[in-house]
C-alpha positions as CSV (number, residue, x, y, z in Angstrom):
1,X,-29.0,155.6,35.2
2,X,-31.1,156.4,31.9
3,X,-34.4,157.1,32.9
4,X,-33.7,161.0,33.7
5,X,-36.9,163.2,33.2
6,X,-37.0,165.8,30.7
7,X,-37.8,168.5,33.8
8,X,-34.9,167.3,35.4
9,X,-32.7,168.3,32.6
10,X,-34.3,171.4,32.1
11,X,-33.8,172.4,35.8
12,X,-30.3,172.0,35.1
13,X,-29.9,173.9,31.7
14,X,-31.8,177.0,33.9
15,X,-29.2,176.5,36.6
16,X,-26.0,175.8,34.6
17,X,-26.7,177.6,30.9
18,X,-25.8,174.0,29.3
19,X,-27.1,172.3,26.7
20,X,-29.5,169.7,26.5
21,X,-27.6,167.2,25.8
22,X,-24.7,168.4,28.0
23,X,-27.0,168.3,31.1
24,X,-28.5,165.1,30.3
25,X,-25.2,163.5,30.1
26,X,-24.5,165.1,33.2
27,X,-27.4,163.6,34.9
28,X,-26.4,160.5,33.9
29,X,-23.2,160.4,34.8
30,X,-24.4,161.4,38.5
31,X,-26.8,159.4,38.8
32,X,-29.6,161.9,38.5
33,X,-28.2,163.9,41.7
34,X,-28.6,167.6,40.8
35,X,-25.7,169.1,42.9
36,X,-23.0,167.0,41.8
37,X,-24.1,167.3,38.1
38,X,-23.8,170.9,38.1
39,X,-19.9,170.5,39.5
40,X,-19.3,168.1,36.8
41,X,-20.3,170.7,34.3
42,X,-18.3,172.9,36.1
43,X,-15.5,170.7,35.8
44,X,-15.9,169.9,32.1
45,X,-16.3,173.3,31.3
46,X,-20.1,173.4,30.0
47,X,-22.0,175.4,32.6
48,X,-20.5,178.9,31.0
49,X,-22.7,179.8,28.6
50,X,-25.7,181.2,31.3
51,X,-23.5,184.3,31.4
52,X,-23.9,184.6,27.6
53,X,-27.6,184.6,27.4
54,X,-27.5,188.6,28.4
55,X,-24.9,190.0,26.1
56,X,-25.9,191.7,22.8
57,X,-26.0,189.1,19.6
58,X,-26.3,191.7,16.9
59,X,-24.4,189.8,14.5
60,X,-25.1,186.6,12.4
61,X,-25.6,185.3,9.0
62,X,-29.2,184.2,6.8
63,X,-29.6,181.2,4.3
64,X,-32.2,181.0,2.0
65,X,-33.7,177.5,1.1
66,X,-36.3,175.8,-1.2
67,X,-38.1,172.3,-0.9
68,X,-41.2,172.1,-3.9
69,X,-43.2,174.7,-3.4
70,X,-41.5,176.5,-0.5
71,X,-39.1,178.7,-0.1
72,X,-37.3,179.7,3.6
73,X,-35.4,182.4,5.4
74,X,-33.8,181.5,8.6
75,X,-31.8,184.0,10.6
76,X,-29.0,182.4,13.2
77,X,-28.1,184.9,15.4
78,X,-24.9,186.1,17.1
79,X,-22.0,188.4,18.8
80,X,-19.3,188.5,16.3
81,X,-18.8,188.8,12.5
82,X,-15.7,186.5,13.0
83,X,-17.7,183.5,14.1
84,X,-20.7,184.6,11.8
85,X,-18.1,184.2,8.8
86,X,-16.6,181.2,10.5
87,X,-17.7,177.6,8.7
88,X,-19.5,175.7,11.2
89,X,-22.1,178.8,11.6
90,X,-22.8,179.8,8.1
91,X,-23.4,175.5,7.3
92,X,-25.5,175.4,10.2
93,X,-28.1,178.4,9.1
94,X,-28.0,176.6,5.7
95,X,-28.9,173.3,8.0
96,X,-31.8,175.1,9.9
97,X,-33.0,177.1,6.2
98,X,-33.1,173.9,4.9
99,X,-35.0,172.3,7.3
100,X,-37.7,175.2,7.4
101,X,-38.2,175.2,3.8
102,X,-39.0,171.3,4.0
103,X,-41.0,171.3,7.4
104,X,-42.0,175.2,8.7
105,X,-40.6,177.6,11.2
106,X,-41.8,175.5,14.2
107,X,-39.4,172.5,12.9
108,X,-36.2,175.0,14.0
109,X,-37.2,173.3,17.6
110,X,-35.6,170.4,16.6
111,X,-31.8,171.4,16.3
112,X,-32.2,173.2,19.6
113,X,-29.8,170.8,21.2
114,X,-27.4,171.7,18.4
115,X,-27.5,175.5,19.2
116,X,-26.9,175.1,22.8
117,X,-24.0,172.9,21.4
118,X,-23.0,175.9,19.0
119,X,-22.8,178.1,21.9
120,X,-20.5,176.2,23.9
121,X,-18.2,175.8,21.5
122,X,-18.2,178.9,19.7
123,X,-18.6,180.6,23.1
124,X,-21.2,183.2,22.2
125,X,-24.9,183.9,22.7
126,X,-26.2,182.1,19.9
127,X,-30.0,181.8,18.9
128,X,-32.3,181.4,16.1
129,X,-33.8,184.8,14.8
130,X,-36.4,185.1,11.8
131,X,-37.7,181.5,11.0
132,X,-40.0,182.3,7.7
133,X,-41.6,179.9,4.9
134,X,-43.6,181.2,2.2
135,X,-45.4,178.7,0.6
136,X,-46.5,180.0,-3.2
137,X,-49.7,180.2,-4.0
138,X,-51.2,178.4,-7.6
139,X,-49.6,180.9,-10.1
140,X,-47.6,182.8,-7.8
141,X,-43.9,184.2,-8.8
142,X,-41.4,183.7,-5.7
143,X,-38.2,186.4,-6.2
144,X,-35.6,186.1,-3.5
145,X,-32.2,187.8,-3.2
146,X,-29.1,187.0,-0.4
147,X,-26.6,189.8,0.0
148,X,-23.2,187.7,0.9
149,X,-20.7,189.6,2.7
150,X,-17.6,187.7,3.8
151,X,-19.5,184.5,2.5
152,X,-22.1,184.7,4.8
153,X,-25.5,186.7,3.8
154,X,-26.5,189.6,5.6
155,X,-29.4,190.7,3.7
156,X,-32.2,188.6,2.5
157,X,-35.4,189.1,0.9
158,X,-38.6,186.5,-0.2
159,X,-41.2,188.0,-2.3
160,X,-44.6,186.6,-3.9
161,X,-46.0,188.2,-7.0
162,X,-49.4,187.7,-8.5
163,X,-49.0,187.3,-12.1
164,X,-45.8,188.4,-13.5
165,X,-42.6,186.0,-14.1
166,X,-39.4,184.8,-11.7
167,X,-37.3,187.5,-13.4
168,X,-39.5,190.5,-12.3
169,X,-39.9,188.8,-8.9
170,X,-36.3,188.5,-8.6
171,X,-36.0,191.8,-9.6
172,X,-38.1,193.3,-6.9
173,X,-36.4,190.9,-4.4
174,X,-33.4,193.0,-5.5
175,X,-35.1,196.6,-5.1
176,X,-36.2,195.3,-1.6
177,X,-32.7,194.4,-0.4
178,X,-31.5,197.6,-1.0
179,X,-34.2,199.8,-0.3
180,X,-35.7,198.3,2.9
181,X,-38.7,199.8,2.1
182,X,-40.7,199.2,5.9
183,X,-44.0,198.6,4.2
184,X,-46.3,197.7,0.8
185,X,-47.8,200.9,0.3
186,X,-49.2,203.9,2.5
187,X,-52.7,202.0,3.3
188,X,-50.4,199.8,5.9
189,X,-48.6,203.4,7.6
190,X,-50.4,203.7,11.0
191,X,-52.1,206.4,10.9
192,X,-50.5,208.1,14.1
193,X,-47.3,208.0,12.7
194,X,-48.8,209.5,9.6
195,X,-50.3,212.3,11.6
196,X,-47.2,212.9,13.3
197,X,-44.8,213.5,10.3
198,X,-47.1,215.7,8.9
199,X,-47.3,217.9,11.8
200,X,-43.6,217.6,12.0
201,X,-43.6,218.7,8.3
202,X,-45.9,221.2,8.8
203,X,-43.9,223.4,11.5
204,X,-40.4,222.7,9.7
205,X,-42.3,224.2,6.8
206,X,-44.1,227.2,8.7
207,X,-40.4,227.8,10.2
208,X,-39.2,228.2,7.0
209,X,-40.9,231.1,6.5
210,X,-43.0,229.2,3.4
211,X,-46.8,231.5,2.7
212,X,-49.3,230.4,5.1
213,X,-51.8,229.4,1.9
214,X,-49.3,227.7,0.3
215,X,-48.6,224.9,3.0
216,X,-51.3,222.6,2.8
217,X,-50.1,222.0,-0.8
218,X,-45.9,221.4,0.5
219,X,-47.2,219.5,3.6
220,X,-48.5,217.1,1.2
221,X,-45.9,217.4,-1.3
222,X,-43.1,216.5,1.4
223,X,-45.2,213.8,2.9
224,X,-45.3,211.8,-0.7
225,X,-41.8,212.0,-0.7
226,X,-41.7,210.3,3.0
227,X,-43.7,208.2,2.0
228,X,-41.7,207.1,-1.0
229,X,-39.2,206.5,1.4
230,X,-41.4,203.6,3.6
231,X,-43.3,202.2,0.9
232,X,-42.5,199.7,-1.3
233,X,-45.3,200.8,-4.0
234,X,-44.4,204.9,-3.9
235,X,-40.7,204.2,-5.0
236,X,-38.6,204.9,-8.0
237,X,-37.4,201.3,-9.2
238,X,-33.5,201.2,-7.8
239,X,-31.9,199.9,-11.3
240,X,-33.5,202.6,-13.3
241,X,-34.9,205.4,-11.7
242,X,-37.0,206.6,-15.0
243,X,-39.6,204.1,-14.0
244,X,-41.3,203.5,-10.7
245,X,-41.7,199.9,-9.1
246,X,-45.5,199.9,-10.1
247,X,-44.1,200.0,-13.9
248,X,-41.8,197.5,-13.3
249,X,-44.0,195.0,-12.0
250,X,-45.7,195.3,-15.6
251,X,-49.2,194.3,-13.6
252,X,-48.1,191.7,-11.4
253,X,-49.5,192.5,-7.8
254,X,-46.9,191.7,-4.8
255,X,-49.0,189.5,-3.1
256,X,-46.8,190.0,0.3
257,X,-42.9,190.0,1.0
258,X,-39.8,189.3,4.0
259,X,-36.8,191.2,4.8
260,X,-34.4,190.2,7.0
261,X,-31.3,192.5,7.6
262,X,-28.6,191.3,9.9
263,X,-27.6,194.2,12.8
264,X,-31.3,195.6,11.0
């Protein structure tokens, strides 16, 4: 029997937690009847994975990818560093990076089949995380940086400069990675959040003991050192400290930029 519907798979991936292509064959070999297809998965083993779906996949690897004018960052999620590390998983993130940088995020669709088959056999919840392409602009610089950790990376960036060259975009992709700053520059803080720090700030000070006249000026004095810590554009450059990142950029503007951090 071939002519099994696509809902009629799905119903059985929902009830079993097997793959696509595990429940088709299923189907088939049943002849379409639902009950005795989710025995046979039961039998071969392949209706496990439902109980996966739950637990915590905080683990994983990233690959980084080009294809002309794009570059990607796909994140393949996970439980364990040892199947992160392991072979299979690491060529398949390259597999779906390379695939994103040569079609977009929504192409990671495609190998779906293969991640419900990755789960089965590595027998862990599995899934595709961060699925990004930037696609440079005319002129644009593109830095990016993988941190590899027990050959796998674990810390990706993808920048775009305005102006500027591929080492100074690289180098920022660098700063990035190991700063993590959490946003461009204070214009993009939310404004409660702003508020809320500086209140903070502003008791911690007045706890202190500090003059009552004199706080307005170290409210504001400890709030440009928070946020030097959030934004990318109020920090010290990491490789030499003596300059800031403005300096660096040596008037290229950072057009806009990705971080992906695995367990981040």
């Amino acid at each position: 029997m071939s002519n099994i519907s696509a809902k009629d798979v799905q119903s059985l991936r929902q009830a079993t937690g097997a793959g696509m292509m595990d429940a088709k064959k299923a189907l088939i070999e049943t002849n379409g009847d639902m009950d005795k297809a989710k025995l046979w998965l039961r039998e071969k083993g392949l209706s496990s994975s439902s109980s996966r779906a739950s637990r915590e996949n905080t683990q994983g690897a990233i690959a980084l990818s080009s294809h002309g004018e794009a570059t990607s960052m796909v994140e393949l999620k996970c439980e364990t560093d040892f199947v992160a590390k392991s072979e299979q998983f690491v060529n398949f993130v390259q597999d779906l990076a390379d695939l994103v940088a040569a079609k977009g995020p929504e192409s990671v669709s495609e190998l779906a089949g293969q991640v419900d088959q990755l789960k089965i056999t590595l027998k862990e919840n599995i899934e595709i995380g961060q699925a990004i392409q930037l696609v440079a602009g005319a002129g644009s610089n593109v830095g990016t940086y993988l941190h590899v950790q027990a050959g796998r990376g674990v810390n990706g960036v993808l920048v775009e400069l305005e102006g500027g060259n591929p080492e100074i975009a690289h180098d920022i992709a660098v700063h990035i990675a190991f700063t993590k700053p959490q946003y461009l520059n204070r214009d993009q803080v939310p404004a409660d959040e702003v508020d809320r720090e500086r209140a903070t700030i502003e008791n911690i000070s007045r706890n202190e003991g500090k003059p009552e006249a004199a706080l307005p000026k170290i409210v504001e004095g400890r709030l440009t050192g928070w946020f030097k810590d959030r934004c990318l554009l109020e920090q010290d450059y990491v490789r030499d400290e003596k300059q800031s990142v403005v300096t660096h950029l040596q008037g290229a503007k950072i057009i806009r930029y990705y971080q992906v951090v695995i367990g981040g």
